[in-house]
N, C-alpha and C positions, 0 to 999 in steps of 0.2 A: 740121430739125436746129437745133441752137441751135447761139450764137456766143457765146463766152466771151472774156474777156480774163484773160488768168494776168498779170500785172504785177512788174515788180524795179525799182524805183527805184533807181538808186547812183550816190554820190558817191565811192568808194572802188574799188580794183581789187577786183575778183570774181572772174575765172576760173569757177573751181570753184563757183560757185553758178550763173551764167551754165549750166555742164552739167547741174546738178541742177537745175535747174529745167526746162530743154529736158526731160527723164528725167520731171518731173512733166506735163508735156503731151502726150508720150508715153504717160503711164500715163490722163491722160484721154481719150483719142481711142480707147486699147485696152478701157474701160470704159466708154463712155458716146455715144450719140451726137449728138456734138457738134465743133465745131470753136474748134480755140482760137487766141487770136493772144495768144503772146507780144511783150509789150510793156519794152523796156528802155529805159526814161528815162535817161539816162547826162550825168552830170553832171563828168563825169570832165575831165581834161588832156591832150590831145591822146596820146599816148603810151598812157595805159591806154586811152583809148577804141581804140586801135589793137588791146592785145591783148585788150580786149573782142569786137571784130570778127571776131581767130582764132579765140576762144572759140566764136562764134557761129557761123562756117563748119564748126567740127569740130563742130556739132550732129545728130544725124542726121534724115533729112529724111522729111517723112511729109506725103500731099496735105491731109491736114485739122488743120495744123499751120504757121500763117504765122507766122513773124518780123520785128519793126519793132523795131531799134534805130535808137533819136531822139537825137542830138545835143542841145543845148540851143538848138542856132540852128536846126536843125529842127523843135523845139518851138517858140519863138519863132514862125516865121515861120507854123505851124496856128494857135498861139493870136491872132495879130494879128489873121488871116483869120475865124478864126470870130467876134472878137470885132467886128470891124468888117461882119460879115451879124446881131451880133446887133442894132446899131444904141445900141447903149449909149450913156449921155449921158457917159459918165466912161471912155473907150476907153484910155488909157493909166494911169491908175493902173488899171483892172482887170489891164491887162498885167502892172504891175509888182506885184499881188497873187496874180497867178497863177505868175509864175518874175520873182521878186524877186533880189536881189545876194547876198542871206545865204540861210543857209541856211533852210529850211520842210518840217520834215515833211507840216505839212497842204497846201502848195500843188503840193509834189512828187506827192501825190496825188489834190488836186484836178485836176491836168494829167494825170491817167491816167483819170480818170471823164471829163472831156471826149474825150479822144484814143477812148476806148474805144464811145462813141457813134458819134462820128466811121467807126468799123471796122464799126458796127453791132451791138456785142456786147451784150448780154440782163444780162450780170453781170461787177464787176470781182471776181478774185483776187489781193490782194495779198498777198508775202514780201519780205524787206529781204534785205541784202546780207550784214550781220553775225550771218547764223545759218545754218544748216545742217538738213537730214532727218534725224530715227533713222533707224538701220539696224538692221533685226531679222533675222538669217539669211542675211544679206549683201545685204536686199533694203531700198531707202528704205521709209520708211512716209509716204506723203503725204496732207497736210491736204483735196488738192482732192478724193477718193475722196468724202471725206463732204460734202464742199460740194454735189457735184453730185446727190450720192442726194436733195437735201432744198429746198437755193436754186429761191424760186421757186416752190414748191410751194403747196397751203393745206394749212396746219397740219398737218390731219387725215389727208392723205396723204404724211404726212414718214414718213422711216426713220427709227427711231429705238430706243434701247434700254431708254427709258423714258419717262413724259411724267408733266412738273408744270406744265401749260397748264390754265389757265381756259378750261371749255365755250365760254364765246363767244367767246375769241379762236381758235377751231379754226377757222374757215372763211377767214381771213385769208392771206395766206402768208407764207413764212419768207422774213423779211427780209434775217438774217444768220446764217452757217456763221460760227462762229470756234472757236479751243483757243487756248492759252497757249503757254508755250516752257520746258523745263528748261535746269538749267547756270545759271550766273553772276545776277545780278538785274541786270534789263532797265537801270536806273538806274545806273551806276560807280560807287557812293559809299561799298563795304565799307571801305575806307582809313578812312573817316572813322569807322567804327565800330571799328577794330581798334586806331586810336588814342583813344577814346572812346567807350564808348558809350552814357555818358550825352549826351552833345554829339550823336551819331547821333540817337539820341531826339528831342532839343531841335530839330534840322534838321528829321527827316523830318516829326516832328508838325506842322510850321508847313505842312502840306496840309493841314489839316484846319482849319475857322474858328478863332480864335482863343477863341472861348467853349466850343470843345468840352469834353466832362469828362475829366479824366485816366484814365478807362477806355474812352473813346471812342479817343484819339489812342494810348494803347496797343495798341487791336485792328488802329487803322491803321495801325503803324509794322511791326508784326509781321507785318502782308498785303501789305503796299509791296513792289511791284517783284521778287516773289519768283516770281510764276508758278507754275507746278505744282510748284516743285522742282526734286528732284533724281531723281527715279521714273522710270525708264526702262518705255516701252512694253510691254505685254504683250499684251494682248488688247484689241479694238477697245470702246468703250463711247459712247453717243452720249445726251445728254437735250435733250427738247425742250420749252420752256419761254422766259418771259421771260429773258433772260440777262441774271445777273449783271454787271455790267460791269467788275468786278474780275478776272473769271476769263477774260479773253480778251485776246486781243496784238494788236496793229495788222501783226503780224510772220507772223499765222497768220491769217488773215480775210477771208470774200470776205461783198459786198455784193450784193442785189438790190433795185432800184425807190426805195429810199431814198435813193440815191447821186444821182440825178437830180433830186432835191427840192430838197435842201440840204446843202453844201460842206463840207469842214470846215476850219476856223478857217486863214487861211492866216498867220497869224504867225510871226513869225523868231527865231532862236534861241531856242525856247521846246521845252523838253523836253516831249513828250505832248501839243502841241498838234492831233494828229491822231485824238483819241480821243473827240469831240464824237460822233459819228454812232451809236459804243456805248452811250452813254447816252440819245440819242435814239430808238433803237430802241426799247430798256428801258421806257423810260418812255411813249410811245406807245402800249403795248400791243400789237407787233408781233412775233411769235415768231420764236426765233433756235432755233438746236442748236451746243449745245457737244458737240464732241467731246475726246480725249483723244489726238490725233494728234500731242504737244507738237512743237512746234521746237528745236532747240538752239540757244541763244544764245552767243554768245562775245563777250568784249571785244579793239577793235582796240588796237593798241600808238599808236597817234597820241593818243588822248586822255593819253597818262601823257608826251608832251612838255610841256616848259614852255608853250608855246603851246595845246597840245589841252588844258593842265588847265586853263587859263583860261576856253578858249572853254566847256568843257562844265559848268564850273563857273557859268558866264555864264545857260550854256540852263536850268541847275537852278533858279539862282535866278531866273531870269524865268518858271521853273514855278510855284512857290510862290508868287508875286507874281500871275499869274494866278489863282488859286485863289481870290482876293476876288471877281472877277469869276463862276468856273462853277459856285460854288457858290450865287450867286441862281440864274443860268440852271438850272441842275439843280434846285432845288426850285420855281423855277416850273416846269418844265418835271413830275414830277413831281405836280403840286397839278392842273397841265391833262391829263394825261392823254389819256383819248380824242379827247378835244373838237381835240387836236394834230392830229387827222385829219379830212378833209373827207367826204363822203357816200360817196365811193368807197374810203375806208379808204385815200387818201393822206395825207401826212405834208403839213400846210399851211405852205410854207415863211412865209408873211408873220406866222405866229403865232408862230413860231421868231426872226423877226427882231425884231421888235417886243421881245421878251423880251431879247433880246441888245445890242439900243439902249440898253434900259430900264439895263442891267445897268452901263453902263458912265458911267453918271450916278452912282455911287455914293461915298459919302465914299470916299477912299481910306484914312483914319486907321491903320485894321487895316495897311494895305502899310507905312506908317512904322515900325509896329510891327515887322513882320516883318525890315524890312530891321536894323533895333534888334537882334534877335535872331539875327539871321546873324550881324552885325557882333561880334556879344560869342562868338559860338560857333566860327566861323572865326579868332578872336582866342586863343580857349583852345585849339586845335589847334594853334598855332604853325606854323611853318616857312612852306612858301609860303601855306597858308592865312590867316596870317597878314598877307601880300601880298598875298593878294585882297580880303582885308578893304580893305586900303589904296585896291584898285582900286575896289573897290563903294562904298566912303565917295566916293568922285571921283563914280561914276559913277551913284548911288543915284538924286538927281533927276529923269535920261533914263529909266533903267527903268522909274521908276514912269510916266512919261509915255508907255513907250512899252506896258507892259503895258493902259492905260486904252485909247492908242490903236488895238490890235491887237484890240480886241472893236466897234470901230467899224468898223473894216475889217469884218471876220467879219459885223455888220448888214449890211453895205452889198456884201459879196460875196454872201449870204443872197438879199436882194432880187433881186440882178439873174441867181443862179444858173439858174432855171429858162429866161429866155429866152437863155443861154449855152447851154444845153443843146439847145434848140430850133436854134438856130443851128451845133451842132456835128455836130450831126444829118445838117446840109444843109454840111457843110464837108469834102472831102476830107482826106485824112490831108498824104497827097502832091499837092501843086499840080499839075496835068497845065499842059505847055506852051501857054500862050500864055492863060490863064486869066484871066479878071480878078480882081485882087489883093482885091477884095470879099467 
């Protein structure tokens, strides 16, 4: 029987997904066998973690169906313990890259691939907090159905409803199950386009190098953050193939064997700093299946406080400011291709790193630029943007230092990931009493 891990990360009150998700491990235990341990990282305020916990008693109970909701001092105190059986020579800054003060997409689920070792589970599933299931017929539609037909698999024996795999990559297995998410674009930035959208334009192209050609940054403003749309569900469709990395969500996506290799990027308020492993797949030459099991996405009311527009406007542009840095990583990564994998068709974390070292010696010139071009673009938008601008001029220096320094972390988290791994392995979840703190 395999052991899975279904995952929800949240920093926000949930309830109601906290059920729909119980409903999704439900639906895999009723299809498939296996055993799942949902995993809730709860990052919450004493108070919602409280009615996190009813949410979590009202789930209904099934023998092949564990739940672990972790505190962040419960987290803490596993990460300390495996990190000090990994023998690490850097035990406290790997700590604080692993559940840092700010917030971290990537590190919130780097702490779920460890934890998920730790339980014994074979593959992570992750879903975030701020999205929800279709419902077709008053029934959810869930992502893990096809996850489990195919994760893990070699190639050749995936379900699927189509296949655009190269002969040799069939004997390999599928790395990763992902879909996308309809409803709202993953990014909050429509504001910016309904007061602009040439300004919209001018923002979102600065992902893309600055040498790109103006029908380059065109294909990519108009693919940004949109996900499948607005298409509601109809009938199941599955292709198995290298994936796209555009056509998949961190929101809708389980991982196999990859996730044990190498981390992804644990950097702080950095929008999409958890989407490294997508493109490493891809580029590896390690077969994925896209499904079309979309998630819905919705936006929470905290980012349109004065405070939440700053912060998320903070995370966007230390996206774009990153992007000098994954865009070597991605075309090296790319250019090496197979050679990324060792004899056994794993993924070589030390060739990964080395490239992500490399990356982060780079002129910064293009980021001066970039921040050049926010400044004049958050300037013609007026009103608070026009105040952030003020705040980004103050704070333009740190970013850029801290955007360079966040892909030296990410090397040096890289490096040391596989014997964290090794160590999480032999590291209970729960300390049993009287244990040594080792």
């Amino acid at each position: 029987m395999r052991r899975i891990c279904l995952t929800l990360p949240t920093n926000r009150a949930c309830p109601a997904t906290i059920a729909a998700i119980g409903a999704e491990a439900l639906h895999a235990v009723g299809h498939f066998d296996v055993e799942v341990h949902l995993l809730i990282l709860d990052s919450c305020d004493t108070a919602t973690y409280e009615e996190h916990t009813a949410a979590v008693r009202r789930l209904p109970e099934h023998p092949r169906v564990v739940v672990h909701h972790l505190t962040e001092d419960d987290q803490r105190e596993f990460l300390a313990r495996a990190i000090g059986r990994a023998e690490a020579t850097k035990p406290e800054l790997l700590l604080g890259l692993m559940l840092p003060e700010a917030l971290s997409y990537g590190a919130c689920t780097n702490r779920a691939f460890l934890i998920s070792f730790a339980l014994g589970c074979e593959s992570v599933h992750r879903r975030d907090s701020d999205s929800r299931y279709q419902v077709v017929d008053g029934t959810m539609v869930f992502p893990i159905h096809h996850e489990l037909a195919s994760l893990g698999r070699p190639a050749e024996r995936a379900t699927a409803s189509e296949t655009r795999l190269a002969p040799e990559h069939a004997t390999r297995p599928v790395s990763m199950v992902g879909g996308s998410f309809i409803g709202p674009p993953s990014v909050d930035i429509d504001e910016i386009a309904a007061i602009d959208a040439g300004v919209h334009h001018d923002v979102v192209s600065l992902w893309a190098p600055l040498d790109a050609s103006p029908e380059q940054k065109r294909e990519l403003v108009e693919q940004s953050f949109r996900g499948a749309g607005h298409d509601a569900f109809e009938r199941d469709h599955t292709t198995l193939s290298l994936v796209d990395p555009m056509r998949v969500d961190m929101c809708n996506i389980a991982f196999h064997g990859v996730h044990g290799r190498v981390p992804l990027p644990p950097a702080t308020d950095t929008i999409g700093s958890d989407y490294f492993l997508i493109h490493l797949v891809h580029d590896a030459g390690l077969p994925g299946v896209l499904h079309n099991r979309h998630i819905v996405n919705f936006h929470t009311a905290e980012r349109r406080t004065d405070a939440g527009f700053v912060a998320y406007q903070t995370r966007f542009v230390k996206f774009l400011l990153s992007m000098l840095y994954y865009h070597v990583v991605y075309d090296a990564l790319a250019r090496a291709g197979d050679t990324l994998l060792d004899e056994r068709g794993h993924v070589r974390a030390s060739a990964v790193a080395v490239l992500v070292r490399e990356s982060a010696g780079i002129d910064p010139a293009d980021n001066h630029e970039r921040l050049r071009r926010l400044d004049t673009a958050y300037r013609q938008l007026g009103g608070r943007y026009a105040d952030f601008a003020d705040q980004l001029g103050r704070r333009g220096d740190r970013l850029l230092d801290e955007a360079r320094g966040d892909m030296e972390d990410f090397a040096l988290l890289t490096e040391e990931w596989e014997r964290l791994v090794r160590a999480a392995r032999r590291t209970p979840v729960y300390r049993p009493t009287g244990e040594d703190p080792r």
